[in-house]
MIBAVEX-301152 format. One line per field, with one value per residue: residue number from 0; residue in three letters; x, y, z of N, C-alpha, C in turn. Coordinates in pm, 1 decimal, decimal comma, padded with zeros to 6 digits. Layout:
REM residues N
seq = [NUM / ...]
type = [ALA / ...]
nx = [X / ...]
ny = [Y / ...]
nz = [Z / ...]
cax = [X / ...]
cay = [Y / ...]
caz = [Z / ...]
cx = [X / ...]
cy = [Y / ...]
cz = [Z / ...]
REM end
This chain:
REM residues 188
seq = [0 / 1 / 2 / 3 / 4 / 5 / 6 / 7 / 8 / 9 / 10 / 11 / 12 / 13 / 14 / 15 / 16 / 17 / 18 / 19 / 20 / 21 / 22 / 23 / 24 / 25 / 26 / 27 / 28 / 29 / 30 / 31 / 32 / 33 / 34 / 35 / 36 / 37 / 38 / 39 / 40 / 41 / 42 / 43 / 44 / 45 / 46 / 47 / 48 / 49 / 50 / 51 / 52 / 53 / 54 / 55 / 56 / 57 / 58 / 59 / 60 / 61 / 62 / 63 / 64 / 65 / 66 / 67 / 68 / 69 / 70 / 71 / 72 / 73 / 74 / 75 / 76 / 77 / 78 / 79 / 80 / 81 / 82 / 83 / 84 / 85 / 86 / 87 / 88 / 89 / 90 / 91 / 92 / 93 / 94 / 95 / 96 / 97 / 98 / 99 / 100 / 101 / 102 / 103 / 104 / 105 / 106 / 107 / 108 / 109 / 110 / 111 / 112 / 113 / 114 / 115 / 116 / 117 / 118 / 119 / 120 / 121 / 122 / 123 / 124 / 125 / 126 / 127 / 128 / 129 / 130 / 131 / 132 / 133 / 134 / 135 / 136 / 137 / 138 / 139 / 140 / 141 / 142 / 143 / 144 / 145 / 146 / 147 / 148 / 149 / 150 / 151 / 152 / 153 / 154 / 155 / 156 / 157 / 158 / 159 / 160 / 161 / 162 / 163 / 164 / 165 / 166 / 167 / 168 / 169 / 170 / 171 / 172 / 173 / 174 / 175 / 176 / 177 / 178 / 179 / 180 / 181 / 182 / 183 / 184 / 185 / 186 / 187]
type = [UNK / UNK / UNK / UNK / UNK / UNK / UNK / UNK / UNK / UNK / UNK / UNK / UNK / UNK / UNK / UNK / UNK / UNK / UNK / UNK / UNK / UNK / UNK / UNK / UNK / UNK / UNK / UNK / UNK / UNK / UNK / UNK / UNK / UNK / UNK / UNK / UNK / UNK / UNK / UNK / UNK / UNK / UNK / UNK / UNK / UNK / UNK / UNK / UNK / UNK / UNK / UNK / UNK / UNK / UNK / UNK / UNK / UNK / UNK / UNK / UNK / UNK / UNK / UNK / UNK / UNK / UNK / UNK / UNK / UNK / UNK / UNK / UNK / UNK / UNK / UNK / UNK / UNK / UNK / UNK / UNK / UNK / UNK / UNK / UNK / UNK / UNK / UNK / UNK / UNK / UNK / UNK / UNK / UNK / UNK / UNK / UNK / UNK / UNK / UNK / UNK / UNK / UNK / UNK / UNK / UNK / UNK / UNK / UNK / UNK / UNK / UNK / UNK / UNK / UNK / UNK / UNK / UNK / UNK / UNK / UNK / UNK / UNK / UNK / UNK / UNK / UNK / UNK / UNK / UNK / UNK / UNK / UNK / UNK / UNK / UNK / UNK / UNK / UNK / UNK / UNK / UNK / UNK / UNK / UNK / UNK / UNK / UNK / UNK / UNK / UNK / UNK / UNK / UNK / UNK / UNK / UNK / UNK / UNK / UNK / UNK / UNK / UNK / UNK / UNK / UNK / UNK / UNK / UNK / UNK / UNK / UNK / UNK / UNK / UNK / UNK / UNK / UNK / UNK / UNK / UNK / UNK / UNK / UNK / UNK / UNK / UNK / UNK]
nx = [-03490,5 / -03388,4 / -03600,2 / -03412,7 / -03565,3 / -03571,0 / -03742,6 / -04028,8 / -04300,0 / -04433,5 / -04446,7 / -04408,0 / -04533,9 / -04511,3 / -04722,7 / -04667,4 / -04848,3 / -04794,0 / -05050,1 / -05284,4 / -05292,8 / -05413,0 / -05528,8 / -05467,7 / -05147,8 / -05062,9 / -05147,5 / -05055,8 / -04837,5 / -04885,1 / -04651,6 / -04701,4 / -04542,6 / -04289,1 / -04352,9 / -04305,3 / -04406,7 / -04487,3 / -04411,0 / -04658,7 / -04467,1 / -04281,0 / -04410,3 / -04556,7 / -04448,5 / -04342,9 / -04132,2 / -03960,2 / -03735,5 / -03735,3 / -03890,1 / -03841,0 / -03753,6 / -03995,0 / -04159,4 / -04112,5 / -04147,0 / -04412,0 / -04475,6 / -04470,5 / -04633,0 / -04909,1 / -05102,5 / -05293,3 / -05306,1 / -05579,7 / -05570,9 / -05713,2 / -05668,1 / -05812,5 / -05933,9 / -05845,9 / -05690,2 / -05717,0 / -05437,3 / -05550,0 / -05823,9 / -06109,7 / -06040,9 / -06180,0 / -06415,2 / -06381,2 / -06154,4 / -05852,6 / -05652,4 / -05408,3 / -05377,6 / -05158,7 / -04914,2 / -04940,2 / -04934,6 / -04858,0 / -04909,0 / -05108,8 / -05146,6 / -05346,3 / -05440,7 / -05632,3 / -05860,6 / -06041,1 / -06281,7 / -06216,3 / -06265,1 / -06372,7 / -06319,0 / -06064,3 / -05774,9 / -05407,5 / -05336,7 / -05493,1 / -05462,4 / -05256,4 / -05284,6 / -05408,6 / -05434,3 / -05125,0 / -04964,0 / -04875,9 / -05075,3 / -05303,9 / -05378,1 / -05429,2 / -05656,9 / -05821,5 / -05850,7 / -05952,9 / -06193,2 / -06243,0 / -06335,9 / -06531,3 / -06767,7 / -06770,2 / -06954,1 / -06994,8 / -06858,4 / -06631,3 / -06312,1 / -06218,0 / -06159,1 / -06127,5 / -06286,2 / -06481,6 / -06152,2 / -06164,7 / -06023,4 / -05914,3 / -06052,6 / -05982,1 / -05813,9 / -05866,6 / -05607,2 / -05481,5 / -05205,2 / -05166,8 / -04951,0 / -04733,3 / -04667,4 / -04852,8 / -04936,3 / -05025,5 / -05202,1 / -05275,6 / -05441,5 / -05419,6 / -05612,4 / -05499,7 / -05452,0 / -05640,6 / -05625,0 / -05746,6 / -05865,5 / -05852,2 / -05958,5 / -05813,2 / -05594,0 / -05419,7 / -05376,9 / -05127,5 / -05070,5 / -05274,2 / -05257,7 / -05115,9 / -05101,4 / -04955,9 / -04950,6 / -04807,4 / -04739,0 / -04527,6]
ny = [-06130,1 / -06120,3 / -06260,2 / -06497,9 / -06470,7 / -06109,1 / -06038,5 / -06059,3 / -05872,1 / -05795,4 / -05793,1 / -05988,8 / -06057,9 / -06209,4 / -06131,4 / -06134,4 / -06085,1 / -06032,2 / -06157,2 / -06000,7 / -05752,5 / -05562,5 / -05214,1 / -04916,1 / -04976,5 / -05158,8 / -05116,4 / -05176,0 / -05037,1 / -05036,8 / -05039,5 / -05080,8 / -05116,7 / -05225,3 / -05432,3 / -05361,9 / -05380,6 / -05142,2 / -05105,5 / -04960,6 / -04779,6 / -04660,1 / -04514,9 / -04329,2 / -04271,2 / -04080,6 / -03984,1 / -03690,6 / -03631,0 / -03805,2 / -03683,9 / -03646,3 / -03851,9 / -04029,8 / -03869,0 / -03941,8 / -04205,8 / -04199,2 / -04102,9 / -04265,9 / -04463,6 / -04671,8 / -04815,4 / -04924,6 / -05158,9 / -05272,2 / -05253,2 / -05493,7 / -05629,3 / -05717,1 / -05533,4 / -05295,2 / -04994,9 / -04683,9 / -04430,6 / -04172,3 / -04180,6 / -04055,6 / -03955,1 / -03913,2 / -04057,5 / -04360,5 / -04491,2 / -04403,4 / -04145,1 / -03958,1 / -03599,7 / -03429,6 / -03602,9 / -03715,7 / -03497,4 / -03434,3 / -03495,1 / -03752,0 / -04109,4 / -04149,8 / -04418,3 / -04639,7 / -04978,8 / -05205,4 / -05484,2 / -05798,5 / -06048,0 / -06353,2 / -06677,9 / -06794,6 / -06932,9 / -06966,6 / -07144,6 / -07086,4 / -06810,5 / -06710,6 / -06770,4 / -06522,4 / -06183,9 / -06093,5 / -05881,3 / -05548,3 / -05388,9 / -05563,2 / -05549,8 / -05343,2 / -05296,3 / -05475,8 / -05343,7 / -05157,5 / -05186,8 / -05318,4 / -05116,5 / -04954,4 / -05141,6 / -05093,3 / -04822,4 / -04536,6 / -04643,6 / -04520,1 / -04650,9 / -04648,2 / -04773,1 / -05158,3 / -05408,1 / -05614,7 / -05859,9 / -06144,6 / -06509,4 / -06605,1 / -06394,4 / -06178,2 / -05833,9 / -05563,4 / -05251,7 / -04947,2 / -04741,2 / -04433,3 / -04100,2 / -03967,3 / -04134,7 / -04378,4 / -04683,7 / -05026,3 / -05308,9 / -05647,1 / -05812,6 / -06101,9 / -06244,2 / -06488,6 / -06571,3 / -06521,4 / -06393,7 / -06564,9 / -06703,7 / -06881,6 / -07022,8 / -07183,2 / -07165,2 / -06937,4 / -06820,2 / -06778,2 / -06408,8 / -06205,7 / -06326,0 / -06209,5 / -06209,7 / -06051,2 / -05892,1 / -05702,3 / -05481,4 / -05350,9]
nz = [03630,5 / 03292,0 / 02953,0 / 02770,5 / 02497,0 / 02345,2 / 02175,9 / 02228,5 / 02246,2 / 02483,9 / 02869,2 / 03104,4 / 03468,7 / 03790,8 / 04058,8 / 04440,9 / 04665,8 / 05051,4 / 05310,9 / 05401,6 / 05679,8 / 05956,3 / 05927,3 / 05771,8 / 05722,0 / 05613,5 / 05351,2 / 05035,3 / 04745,2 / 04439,2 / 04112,2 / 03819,3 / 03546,3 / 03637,8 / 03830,7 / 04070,1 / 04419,0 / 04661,5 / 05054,2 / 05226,4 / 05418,6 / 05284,0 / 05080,1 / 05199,5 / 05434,1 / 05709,7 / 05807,6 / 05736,2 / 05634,3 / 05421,9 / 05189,7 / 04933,7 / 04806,1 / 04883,2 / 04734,3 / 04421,1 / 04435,4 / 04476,5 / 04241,8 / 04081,7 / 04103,5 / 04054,9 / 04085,4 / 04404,4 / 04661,6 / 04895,0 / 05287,0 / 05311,4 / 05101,0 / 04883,4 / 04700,4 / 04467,9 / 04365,3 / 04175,4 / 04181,9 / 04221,0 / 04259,0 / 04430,2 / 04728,8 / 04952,9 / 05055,9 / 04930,8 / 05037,9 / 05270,9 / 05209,6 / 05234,8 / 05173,7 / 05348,5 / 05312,6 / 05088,9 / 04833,1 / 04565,1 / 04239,2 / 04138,0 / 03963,2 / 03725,8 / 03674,6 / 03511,7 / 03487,3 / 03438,5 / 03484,0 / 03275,3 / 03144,2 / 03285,7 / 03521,2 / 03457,3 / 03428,7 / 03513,4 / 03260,3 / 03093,7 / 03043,7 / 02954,2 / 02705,9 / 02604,2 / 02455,0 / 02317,5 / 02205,8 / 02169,6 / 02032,2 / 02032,5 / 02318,4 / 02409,8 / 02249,6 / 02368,8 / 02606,0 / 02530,8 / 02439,5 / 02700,1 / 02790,7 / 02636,4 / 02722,6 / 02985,7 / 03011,6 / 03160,6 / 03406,0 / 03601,8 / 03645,0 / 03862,0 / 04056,9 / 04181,5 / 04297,7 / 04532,5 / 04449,2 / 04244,2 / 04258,2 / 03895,5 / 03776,9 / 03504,5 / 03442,2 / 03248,6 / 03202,9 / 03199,0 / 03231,6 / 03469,3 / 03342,8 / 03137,5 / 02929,4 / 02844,2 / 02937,0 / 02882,1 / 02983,9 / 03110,1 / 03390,6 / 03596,4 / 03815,9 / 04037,2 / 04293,7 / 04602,3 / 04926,3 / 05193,0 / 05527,3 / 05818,9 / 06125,0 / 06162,5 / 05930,7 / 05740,6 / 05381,4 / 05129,9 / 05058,0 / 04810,6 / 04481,0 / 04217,5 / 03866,4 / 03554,3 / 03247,8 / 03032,2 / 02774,6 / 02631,4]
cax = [-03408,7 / -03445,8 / -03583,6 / -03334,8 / -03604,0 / -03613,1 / -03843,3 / -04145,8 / -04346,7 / -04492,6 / -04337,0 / -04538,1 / -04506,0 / -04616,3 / -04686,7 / -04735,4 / -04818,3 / -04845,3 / -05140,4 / -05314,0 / -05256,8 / -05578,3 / -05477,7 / -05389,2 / -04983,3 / -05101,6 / -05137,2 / -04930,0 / -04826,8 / -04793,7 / -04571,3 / -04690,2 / -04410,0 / -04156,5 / -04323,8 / -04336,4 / -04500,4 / -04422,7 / -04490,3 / -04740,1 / -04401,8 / -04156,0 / -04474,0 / -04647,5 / -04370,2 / -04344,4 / -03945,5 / -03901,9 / -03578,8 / -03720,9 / -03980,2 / -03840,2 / -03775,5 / -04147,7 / -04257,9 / -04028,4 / -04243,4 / -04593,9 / -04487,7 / -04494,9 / -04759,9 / -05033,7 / -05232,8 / -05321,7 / -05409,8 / -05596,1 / -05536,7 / -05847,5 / -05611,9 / -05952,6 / -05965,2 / -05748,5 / -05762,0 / -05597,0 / -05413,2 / -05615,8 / -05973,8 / -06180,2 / -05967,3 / -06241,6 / -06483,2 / -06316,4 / -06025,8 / -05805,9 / -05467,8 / -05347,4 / -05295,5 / -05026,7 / -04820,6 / -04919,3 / -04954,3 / -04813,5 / -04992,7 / -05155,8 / -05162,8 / -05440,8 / -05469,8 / -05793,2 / -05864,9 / -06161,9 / -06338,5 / -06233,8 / -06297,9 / -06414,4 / -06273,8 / -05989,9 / -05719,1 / -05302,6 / -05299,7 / -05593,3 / -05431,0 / -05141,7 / -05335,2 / -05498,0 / -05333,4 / -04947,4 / -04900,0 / -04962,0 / -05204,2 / -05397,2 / -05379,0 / -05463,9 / -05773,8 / -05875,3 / -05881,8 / -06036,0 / -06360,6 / -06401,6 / -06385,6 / -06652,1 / -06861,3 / -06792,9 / -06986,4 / -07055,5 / -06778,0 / -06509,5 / -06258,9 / -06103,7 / -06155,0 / -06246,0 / -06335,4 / -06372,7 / -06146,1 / -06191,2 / -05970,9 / -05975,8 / -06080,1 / -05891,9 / -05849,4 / -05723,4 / -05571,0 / -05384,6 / -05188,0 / -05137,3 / -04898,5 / -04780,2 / -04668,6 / -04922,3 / -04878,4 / -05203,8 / -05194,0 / -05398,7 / -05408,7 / -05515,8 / -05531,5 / -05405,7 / -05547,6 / -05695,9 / -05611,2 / -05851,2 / -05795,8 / -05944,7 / -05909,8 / -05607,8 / -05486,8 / -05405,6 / -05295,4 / -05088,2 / -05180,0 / -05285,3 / -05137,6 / -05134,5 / -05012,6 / -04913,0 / -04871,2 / -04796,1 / -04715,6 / -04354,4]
cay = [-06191,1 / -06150,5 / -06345,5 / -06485,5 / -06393,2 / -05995,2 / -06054,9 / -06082,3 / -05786,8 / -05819,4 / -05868,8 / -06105,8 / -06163,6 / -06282,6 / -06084,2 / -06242,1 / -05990,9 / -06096,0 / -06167,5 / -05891,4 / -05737,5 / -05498,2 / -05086,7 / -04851,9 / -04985,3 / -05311,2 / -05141,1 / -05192,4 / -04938,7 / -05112,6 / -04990,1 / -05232,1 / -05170,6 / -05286,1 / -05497,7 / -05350,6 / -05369,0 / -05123,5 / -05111,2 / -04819,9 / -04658,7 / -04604,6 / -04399,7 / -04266,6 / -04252,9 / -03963,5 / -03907,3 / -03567,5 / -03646,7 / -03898,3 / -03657,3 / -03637,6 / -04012,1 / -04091,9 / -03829,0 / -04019,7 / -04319,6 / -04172,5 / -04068,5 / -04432,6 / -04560,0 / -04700,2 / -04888,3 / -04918,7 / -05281,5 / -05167,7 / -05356,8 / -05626,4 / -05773,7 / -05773,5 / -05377,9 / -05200,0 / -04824,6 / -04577,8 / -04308,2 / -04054,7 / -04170,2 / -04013,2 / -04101,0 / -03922,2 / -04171,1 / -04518,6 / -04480,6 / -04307,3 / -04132,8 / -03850,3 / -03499,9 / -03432,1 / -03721,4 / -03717,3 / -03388,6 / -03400,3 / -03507,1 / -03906,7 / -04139,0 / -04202,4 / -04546,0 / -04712,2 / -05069,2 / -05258,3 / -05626,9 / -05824,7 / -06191,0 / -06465,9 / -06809,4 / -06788,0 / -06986,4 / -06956,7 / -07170,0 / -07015,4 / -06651,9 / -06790,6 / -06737,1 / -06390,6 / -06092,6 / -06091,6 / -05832,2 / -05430,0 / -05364,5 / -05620,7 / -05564,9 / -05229,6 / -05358,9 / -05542,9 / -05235,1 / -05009,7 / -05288,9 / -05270,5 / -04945,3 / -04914,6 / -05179,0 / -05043,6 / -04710,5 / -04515,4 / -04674,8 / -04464,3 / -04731,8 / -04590,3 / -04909,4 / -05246,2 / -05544,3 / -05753,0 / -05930,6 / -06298,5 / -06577,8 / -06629,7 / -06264,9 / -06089,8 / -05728,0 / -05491,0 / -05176,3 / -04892,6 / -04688,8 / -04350,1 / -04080,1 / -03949,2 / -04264,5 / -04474,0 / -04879,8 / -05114,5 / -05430,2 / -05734,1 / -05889,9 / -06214,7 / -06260,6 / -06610,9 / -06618,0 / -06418,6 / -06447,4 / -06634,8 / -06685,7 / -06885,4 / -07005,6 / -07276,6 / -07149,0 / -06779,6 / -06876,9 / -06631,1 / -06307,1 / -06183,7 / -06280,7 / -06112,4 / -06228,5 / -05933,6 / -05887,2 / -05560,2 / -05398,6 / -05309,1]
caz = [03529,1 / 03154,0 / 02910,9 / 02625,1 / 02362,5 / 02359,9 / 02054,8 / 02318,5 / 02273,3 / 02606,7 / 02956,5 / 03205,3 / 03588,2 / 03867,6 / 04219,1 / 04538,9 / 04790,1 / 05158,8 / 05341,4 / 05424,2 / 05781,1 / 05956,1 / 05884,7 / 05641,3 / 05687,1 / 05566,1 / 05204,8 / 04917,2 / 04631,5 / 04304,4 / 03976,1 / 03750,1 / 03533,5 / 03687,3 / 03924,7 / 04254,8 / 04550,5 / 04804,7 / 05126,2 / 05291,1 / 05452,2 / 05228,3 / 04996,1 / 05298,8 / 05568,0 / 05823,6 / 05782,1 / 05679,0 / 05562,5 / 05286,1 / 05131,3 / 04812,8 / 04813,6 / 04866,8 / 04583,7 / 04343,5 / 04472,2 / 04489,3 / 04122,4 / 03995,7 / 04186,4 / 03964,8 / 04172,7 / 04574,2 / 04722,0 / 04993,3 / 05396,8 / 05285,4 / 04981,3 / 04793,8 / 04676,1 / 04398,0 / 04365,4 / 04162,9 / 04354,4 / 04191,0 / 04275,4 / 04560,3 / 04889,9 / 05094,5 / 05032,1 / 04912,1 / 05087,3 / 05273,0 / 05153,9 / 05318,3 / 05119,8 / 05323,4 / 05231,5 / 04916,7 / 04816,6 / 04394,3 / 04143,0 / 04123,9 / 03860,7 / 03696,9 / 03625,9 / 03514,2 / 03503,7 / 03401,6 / 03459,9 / 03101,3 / 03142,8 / 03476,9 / 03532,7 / 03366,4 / 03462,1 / 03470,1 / 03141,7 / 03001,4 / 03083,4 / 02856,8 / 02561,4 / 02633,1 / 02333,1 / 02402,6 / 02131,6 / 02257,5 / 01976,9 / 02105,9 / 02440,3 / 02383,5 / 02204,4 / 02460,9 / 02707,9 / 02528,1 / 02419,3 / 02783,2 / 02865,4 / 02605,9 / 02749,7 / 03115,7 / 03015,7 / 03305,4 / 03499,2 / 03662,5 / 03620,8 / 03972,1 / 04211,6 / 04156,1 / 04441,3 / 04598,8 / 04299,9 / 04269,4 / 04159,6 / 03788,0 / 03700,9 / 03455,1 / 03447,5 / 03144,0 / 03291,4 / 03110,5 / 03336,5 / 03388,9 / 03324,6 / 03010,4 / 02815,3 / 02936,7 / 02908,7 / 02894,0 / 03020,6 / 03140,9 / 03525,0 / 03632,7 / 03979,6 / 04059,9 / 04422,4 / 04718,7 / 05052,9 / 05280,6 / 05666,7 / 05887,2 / 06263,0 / 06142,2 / 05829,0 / 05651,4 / 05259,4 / 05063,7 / 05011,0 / 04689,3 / 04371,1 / 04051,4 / 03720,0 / 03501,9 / 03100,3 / 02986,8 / 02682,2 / 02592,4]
cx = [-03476,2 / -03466,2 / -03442,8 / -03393,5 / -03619,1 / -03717,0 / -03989,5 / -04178,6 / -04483,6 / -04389,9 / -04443,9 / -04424,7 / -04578,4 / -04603,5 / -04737,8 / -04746,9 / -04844,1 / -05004,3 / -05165,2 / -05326,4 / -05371,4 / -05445,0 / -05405,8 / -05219,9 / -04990,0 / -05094,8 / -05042,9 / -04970,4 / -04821,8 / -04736,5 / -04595,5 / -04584,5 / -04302,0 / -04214,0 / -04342,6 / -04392,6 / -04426,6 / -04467,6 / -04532,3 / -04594,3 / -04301,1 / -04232,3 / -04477,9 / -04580,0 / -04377,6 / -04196,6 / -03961,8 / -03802,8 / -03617,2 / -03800,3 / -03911,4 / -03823,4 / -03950,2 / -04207,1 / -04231,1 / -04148,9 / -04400,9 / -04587,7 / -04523,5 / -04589,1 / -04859,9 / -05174,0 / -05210,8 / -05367,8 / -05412,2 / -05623,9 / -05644,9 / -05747,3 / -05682,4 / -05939,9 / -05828,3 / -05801,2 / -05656,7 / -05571,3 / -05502,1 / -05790,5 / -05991,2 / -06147,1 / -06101,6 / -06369,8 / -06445,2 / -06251,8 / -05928,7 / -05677,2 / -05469,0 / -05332,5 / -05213,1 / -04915,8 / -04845,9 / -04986,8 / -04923,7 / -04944,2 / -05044,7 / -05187,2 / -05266,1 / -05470,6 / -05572,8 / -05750,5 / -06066,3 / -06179,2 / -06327,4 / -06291,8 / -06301,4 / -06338,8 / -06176,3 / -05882,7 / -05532,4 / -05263,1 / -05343,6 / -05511,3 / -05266,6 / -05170,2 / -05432,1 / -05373,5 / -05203,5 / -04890,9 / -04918,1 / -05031,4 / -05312,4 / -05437,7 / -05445,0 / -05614,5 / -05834,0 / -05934,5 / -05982,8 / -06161,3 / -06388,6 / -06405,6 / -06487,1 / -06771,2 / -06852,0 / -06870,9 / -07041,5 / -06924,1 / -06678,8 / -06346,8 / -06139,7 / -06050,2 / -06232,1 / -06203,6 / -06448,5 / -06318,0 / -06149,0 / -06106,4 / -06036,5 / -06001,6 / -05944,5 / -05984,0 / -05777,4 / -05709,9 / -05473,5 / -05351,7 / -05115,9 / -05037,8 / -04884,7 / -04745,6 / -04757,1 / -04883,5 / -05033,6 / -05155,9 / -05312,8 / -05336,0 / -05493,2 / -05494,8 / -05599,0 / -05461,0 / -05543,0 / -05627,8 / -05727,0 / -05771,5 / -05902,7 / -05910,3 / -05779,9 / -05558,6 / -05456,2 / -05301,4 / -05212,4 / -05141,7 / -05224,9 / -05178,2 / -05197,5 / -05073,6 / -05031,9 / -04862,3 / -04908,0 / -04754,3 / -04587,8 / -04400,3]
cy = [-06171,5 / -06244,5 / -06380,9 / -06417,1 / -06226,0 / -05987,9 / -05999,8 / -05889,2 / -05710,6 / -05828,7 / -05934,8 / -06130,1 / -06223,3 / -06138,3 / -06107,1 / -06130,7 / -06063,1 / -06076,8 / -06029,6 / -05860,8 / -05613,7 / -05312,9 / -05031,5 / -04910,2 / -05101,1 / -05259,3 / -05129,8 / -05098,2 / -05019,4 / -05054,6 / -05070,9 / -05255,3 / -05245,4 / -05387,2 / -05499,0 / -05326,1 / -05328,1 / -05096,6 / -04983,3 / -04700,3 / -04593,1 / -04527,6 / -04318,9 / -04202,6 / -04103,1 / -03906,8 / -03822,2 / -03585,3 / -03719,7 / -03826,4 / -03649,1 / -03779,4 / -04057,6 / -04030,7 / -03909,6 / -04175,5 / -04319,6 / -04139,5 / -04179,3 / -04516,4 / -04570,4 / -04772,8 / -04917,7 / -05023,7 / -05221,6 / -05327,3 / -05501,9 / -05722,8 / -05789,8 / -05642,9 / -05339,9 / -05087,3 / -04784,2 / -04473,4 / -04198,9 / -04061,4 / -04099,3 / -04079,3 / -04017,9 / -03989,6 / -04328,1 / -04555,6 / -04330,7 / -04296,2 / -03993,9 / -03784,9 / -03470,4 / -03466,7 / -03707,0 / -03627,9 / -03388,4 / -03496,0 / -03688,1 / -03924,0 / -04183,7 / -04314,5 / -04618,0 / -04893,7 / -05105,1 / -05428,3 / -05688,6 / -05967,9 / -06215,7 / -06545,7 / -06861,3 / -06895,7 / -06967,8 / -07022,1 / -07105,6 / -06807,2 / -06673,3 / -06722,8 / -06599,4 / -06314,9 / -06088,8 / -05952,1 / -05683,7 / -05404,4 / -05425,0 / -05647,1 / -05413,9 / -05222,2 / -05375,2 / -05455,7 / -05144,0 / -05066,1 / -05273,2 / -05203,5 / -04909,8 / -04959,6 / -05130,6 / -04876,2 / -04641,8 / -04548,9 / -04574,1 / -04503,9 / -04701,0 / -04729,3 / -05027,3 / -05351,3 / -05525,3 / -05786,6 / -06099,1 / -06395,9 / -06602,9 / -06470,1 / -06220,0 / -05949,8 / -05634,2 / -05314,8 / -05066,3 / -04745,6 / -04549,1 / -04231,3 / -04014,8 / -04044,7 / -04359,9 / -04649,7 / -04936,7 / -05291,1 / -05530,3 / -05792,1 / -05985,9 / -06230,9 / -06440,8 / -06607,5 / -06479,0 / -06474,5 / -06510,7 / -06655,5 / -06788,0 / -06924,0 / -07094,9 / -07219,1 / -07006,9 / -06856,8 / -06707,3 / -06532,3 / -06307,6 / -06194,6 / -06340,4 / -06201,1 / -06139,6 / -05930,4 / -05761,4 / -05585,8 / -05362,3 / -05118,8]
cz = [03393,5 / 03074,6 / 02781,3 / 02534,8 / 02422,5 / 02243,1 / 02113,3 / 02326,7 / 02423,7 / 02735,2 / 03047,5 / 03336,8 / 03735,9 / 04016,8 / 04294,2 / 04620,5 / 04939,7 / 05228,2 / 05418,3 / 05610,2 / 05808,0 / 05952,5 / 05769,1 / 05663,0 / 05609,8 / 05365,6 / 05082,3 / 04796,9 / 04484,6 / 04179,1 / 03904,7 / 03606,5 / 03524,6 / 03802,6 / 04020,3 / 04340,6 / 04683,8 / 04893,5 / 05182,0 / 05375,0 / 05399,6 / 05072,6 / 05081,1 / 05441,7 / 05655,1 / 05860,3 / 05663,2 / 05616,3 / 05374,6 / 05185,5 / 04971,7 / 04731,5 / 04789,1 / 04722,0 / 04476,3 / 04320,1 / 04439,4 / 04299,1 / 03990,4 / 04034,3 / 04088,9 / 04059,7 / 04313,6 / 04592,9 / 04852,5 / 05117,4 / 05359,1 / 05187,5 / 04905,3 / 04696,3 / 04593,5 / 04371,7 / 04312,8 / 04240,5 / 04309,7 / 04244,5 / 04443,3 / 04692,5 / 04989,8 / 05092,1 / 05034,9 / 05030,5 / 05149,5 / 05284,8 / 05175,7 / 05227,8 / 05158,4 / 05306,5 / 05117,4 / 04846,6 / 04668,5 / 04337,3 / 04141,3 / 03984,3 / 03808,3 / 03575,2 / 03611,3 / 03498,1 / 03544,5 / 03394,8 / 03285,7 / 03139,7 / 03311,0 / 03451,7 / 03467,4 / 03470,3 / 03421,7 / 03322,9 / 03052,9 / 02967,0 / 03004,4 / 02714,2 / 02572,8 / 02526,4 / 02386,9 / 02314,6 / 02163,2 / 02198,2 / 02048,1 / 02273,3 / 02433,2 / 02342,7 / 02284,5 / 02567,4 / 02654,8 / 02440,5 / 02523,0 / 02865,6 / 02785,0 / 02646,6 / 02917,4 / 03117,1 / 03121,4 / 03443,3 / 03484,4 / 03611,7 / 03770,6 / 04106,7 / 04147,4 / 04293,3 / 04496,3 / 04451,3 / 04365,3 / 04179,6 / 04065,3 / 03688,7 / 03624,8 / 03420,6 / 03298,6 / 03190,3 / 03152,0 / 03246,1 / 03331,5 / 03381,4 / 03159,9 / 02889,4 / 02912,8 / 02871,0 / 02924,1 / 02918,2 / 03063,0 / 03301,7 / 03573,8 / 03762,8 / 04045,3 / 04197,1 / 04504,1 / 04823,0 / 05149,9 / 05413,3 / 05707,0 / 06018,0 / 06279,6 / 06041,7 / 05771,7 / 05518,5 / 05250,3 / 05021,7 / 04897,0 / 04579,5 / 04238,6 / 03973,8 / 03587,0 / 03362,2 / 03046,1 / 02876,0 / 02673,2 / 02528,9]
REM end
């Protein structure tokens, strides 16, 4: 749903993903965009029929939560190491999306008042990609409630944004909470 104000040079939301399940099907694609979180078979699937469907998919993919719920990865970093992602599923080109540690202990109100404007969000990313020198910016986790992340994603109009992630999943022998979830303010 939109907001009334279109004024808002920002868009902000929330994403809940489910609790994390053990194997690569367990992982989620994200578009942060628009939003979505899809699931490992409708990028990765094994219907011949859909391949041009999935590229479409693998083409927007910015970021990989990987089966733990803890782990983000762009599709472009080193899958034979980190992770693993099939060349022949995903054989075209990956996006290379970075993303960098900005602030700890932050909180949904506090994450309220973080830059709303894209200059300053923009700002924000690229202070700490200077103080991450050396860093990759290809994978980060475990993440931890409270962290915010600033991310610019990639492609050839790229977008920069900030992500707070609002909770982890935890498990234990009575309870499994919700999976992972994000809260998301991009850039217009």
């Amino acid at each position: 749903m939109r907001r009334g104000d279109s004024l808002l040079t920002y868009q902000d939301y929330t994403l809940r993903l489910p609790v994390p399940a053990t194997g690569v099907a367990a992982r989620r694609f994200l578009q942060l965009r628009a939003g979505l979180a899809l699931p490992a078979y409708t990028v990765l699937g094994t219907t011949t029929s859909l391949k041009t469907q999935q590229a479409a998919l693998q083409s927007i993919t910015d970021l990989i939560v990987q089966p733990d719920g803890l782990t983000l990865v762009s599709p472009d970093a080193d899958s034979s190491v980190t992770f693993k992602l099939n060349r022949r599923r995903w054989s075209g080109t990956r996006r290379a999306t970075r993303i960098y540690r900005y602030q700890t202990n932050q909180t949904q109100a506090s994450f309220a008042n973080q830059p709303a404007d894209s200059i300053s969000i923009k700002n924000v990313y690229n202070g700490v990609t200077a103080a991450a020198a050396g860093s990759l910016g290809k994978i980060i986790g475990p993440v931890a409630t409270g962290e915010v992340y600033a991310f610019k994603t990639g492609g050839t109009t790229p977008r920069y944004g900030l992500l707070l992630v609002v909770s982890v999943p935890t498990s234990t022998a009575t309870t499994n909470t919700v999976g992972l979830q994000l809260e998301v303010r991009m850039a217009k």
